[in-house]
VOBA-1610 file (N, C-alpha, C; in pm, whole numbers, padded with zeros to 5 digits, always signed):
BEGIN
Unk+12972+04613+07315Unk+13012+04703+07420Unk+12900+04706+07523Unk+12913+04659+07640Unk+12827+04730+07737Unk+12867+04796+07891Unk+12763+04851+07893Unk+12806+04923+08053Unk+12778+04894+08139Unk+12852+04893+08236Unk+12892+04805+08386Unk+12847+04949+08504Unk+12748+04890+08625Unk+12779+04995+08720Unk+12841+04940+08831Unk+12970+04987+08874Unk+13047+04954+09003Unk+13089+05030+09074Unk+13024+05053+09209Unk+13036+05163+09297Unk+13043+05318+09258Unk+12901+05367+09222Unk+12845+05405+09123Unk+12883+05495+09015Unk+12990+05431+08988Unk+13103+05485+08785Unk+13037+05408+08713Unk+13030+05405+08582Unk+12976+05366+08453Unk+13134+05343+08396Unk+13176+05214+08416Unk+13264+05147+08299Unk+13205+05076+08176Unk+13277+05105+08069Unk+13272+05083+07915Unk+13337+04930+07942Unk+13319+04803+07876Unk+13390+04722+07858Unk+13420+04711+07709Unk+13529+04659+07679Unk+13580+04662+07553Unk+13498+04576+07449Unk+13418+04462+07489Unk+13321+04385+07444Unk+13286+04490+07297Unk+13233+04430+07181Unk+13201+04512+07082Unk+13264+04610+07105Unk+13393+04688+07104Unk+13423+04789+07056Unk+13472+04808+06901Unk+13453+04709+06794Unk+13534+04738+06731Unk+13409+04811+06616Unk+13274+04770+06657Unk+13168+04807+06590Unk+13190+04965+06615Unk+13211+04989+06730Unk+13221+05174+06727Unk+13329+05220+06689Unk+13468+05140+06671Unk+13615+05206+06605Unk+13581+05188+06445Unk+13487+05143+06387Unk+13453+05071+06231Unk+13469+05206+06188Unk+13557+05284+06081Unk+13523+05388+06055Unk+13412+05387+05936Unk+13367+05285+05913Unk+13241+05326+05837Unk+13106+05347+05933Unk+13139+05317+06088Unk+13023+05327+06105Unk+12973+05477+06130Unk+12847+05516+06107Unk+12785+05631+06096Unk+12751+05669+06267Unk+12708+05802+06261Unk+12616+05830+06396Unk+12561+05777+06420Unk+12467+05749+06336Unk+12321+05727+06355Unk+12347+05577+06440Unk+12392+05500+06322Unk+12452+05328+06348Unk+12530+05298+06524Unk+12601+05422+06562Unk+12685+05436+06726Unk+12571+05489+06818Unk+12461+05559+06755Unk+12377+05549+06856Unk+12262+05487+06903Unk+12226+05401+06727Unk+12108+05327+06776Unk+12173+05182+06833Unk+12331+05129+06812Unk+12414+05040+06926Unk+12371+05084+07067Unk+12402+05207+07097Unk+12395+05253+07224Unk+12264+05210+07287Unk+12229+05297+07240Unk+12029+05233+07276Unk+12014+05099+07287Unk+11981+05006+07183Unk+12011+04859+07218Unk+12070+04824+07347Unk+12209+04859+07407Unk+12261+04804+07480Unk+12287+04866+07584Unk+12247+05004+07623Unk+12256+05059+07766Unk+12109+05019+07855Unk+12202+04970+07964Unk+12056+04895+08053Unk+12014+05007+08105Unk+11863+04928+08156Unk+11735+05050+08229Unk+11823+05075+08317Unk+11925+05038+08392Unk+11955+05081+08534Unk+12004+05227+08517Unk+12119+05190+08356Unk+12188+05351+08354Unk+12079+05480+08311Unk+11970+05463+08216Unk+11873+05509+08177Unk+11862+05575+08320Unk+11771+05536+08389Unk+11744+05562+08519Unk+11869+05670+08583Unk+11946+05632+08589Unk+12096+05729+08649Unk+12048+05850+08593Unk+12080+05854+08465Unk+12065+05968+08407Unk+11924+06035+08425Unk+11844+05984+08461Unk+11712+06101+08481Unk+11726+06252+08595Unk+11655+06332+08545Unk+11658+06437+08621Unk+11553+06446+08717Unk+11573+06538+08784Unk+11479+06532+08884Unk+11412+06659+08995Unk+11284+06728+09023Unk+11228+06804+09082Unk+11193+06794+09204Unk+11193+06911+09296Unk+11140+06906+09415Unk+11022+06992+09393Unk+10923+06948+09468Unk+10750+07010+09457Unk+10731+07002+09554Unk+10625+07108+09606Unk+10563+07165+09765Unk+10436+07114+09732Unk+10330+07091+09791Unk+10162+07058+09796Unk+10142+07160+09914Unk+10014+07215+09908Unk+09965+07288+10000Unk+09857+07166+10055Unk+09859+07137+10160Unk+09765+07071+10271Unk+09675+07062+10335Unk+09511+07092+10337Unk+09429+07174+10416Unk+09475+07109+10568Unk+09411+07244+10614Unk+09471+07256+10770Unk+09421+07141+10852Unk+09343+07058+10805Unk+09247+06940+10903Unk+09363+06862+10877Unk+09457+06855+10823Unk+09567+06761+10802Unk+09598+06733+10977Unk+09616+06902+11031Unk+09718+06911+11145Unk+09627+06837+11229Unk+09505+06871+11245Unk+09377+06808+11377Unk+09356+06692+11345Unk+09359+06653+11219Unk+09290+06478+11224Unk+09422+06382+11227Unk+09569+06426+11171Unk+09643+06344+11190Unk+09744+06358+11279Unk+09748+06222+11388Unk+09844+06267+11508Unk+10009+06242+11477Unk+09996+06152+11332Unk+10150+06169+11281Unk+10228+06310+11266Unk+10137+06407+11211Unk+10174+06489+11152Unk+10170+06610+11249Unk+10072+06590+11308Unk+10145+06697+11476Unk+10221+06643+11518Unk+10268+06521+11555Unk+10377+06503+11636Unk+10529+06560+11588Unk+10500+06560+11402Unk+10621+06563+11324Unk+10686+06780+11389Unk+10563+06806+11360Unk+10562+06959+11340Unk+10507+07025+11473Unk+10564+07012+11604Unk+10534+07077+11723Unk+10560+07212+11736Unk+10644+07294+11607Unk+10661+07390+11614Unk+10540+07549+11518Unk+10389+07387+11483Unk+10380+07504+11365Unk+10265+07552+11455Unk+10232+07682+11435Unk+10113+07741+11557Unk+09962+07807+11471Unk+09976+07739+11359Unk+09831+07760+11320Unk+09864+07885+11214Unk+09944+07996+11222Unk+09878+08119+11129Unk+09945+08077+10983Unk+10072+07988+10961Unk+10100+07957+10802Unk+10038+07763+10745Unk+10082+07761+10635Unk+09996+07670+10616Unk+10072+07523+10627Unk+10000+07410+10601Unk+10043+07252+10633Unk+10095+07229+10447Unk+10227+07174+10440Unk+10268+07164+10290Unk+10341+07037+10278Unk+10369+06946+10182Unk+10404+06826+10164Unk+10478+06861+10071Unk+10625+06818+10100Unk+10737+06838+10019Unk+10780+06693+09928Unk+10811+06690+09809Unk+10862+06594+09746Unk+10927+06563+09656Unk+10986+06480+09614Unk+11063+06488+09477Unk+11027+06359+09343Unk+11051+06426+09208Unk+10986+06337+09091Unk+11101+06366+09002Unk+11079+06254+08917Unk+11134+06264+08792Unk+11079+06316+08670Unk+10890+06355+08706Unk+10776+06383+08621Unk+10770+06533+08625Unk+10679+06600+08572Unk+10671+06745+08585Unk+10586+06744+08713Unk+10595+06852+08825Unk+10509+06835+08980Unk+10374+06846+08940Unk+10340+06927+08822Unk+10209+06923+08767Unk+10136+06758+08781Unk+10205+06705+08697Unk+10149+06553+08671Unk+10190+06455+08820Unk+10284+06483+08873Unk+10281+06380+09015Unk+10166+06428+09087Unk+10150+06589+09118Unk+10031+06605+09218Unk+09894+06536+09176Unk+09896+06543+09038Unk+09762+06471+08927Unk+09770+06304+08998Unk+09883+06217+08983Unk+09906+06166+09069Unk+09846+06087+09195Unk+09928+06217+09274Unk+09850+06173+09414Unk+09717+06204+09441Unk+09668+06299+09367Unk+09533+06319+09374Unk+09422+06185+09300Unk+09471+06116+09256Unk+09379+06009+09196Unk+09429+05867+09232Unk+09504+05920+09293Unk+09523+05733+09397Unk+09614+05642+09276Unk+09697+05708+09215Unk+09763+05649+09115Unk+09893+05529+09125Unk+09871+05404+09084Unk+09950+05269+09054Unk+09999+05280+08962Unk+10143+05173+09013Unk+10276+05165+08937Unk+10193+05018+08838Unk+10305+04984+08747Unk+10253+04894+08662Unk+10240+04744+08759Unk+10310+04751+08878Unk+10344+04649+08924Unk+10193+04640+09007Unk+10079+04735+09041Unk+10026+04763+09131Unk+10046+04822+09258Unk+10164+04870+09289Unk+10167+04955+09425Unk+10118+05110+09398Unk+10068+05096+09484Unk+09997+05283+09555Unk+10128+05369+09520Unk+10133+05448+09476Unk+10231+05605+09436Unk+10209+05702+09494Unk+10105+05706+09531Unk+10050+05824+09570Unk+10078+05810+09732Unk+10087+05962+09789Unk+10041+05950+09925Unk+09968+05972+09984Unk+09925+05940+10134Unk+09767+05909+10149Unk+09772+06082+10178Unk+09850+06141+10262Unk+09804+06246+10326Unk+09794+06350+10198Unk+09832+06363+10058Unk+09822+06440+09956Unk+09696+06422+09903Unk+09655+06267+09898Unk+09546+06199+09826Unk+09448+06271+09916Unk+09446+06251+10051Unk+09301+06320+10124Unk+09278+06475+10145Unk+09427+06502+10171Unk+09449+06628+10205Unk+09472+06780+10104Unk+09537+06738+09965Unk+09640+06829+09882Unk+09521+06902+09815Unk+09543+07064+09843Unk+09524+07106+09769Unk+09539+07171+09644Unk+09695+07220+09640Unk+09717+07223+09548Unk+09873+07290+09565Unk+09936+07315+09375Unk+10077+07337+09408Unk+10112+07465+09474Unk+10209+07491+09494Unk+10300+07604+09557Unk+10420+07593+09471Unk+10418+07660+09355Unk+10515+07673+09269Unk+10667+07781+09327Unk+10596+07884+09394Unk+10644+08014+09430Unk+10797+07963+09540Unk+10715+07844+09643Unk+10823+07786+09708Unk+10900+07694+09692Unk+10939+07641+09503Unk+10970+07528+09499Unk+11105+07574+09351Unk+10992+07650+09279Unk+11040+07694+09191Unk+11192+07713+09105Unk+11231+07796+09241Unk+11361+07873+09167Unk+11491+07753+09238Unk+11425+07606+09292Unk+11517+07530+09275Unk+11535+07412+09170Unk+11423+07478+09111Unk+11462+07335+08984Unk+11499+07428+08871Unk+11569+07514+08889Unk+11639+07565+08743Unk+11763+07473+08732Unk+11822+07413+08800Unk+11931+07316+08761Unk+11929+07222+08767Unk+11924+07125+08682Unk+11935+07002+08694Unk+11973+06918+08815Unk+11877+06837+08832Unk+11911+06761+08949Unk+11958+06557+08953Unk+12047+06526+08997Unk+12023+06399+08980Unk+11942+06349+09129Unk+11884+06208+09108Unk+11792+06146+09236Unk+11812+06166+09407Unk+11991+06125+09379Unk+12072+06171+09492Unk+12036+06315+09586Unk+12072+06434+09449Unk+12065+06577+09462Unk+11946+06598+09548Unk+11805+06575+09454Unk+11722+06585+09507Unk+11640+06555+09617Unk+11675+06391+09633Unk+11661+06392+09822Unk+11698+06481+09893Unk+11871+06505+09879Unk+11915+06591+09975Unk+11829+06771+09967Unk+11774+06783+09859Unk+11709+06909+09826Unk+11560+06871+09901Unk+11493+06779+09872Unk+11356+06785+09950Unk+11399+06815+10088Unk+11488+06747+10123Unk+11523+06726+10316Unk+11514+06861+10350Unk+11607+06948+10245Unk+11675+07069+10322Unk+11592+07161+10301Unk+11488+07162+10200Unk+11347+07267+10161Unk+11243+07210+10307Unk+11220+07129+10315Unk+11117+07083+10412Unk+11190+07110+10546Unk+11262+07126+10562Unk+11328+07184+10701Unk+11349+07364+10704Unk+11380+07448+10595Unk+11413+07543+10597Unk+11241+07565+10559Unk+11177+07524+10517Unk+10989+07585+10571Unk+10966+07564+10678Unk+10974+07447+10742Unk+10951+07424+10915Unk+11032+07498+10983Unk+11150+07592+10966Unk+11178+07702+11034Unk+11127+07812+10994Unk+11054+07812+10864Unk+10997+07965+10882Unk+10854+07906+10937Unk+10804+07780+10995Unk+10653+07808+11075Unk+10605+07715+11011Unk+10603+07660+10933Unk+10543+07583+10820Unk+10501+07483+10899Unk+10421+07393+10859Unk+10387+07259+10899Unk+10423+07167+10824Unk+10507+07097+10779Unk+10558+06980+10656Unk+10574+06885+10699Unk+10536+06780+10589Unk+10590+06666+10593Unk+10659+06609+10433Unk+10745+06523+10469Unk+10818+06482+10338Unk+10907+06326+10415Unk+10905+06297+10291Unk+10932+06128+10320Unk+11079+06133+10346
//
């Protein structure tokens, strides 16, 4: 049996099904099949996922002209915050970006303006949206709409 992704449904093909109709076969036996044969891609589907705030020191706004240009609306009295989303706990991504952290492949993970800039989390503004499960999808659309609804209350943000 394996699983197919096509326009993004998860079809079963009938391939090995008769190993899972076997009525001798056990749980245990239907799920360590499963394992064996569900690819990383669906693995991946199924992960959940968080949105996390970074607080920014304010030299973010004066030394980088990306990041004023992004935020013409913020006037100095609230703070500069970097919005993002993980599949990790935000604890361990900010750990992360704070140490200049590589994928196995060697690419940079981290971002530069967290890496120079982050000081630290903001649980208070991030919080009470990861009580529900999120899939990858969800959560883009959740960073977008948190990093915009802080830049209307004054905020200075950036998010990818």
């Amino acid at each position: 049996m394996f699983l197919t992704e096509m326009d993004s449904e998860i079809f079963i093909s009938p391939i090995g099904a008769e190993q899972i109709r076997n009525a001798n076969a056990m749980p245990s036996q239907i799920s360590s099949f499963f394992k064996r044969h569900i690819p990383a891609t669906f693995v991946h589907h199924m992960a959940t996922y968080k949105v996390y705030v970074i607080e920014l020191s304010k030299r973010v706004f004066t030394e980088n002209a990306k990041f004023r240009a992004t935020n013409p609306q913020f006037n100095g009295v609230l703070e500069c915050l970097y919005v993002g989303m993980t599949s990790k706990d935000p604890a361990e991504r900010f750990k992360q970006h704070k140490t200049g952290y590589l994928s196995k492949r060697g690419y940079n993970l981290s971002s530069r303006l967290v890496f120079k800039y982050g000081t630290f989390l903001r649980p208070g503004l991030y919080a009470h949206l990861n009580e529900k499960p999120m899939n990858r999808q969800e959560a883009l659309k959740m960073e977008e709409k948190l990093a915009w609804e802080l830049r209307r209350k004054g905020y200075a943000v950036w998010y990818n």
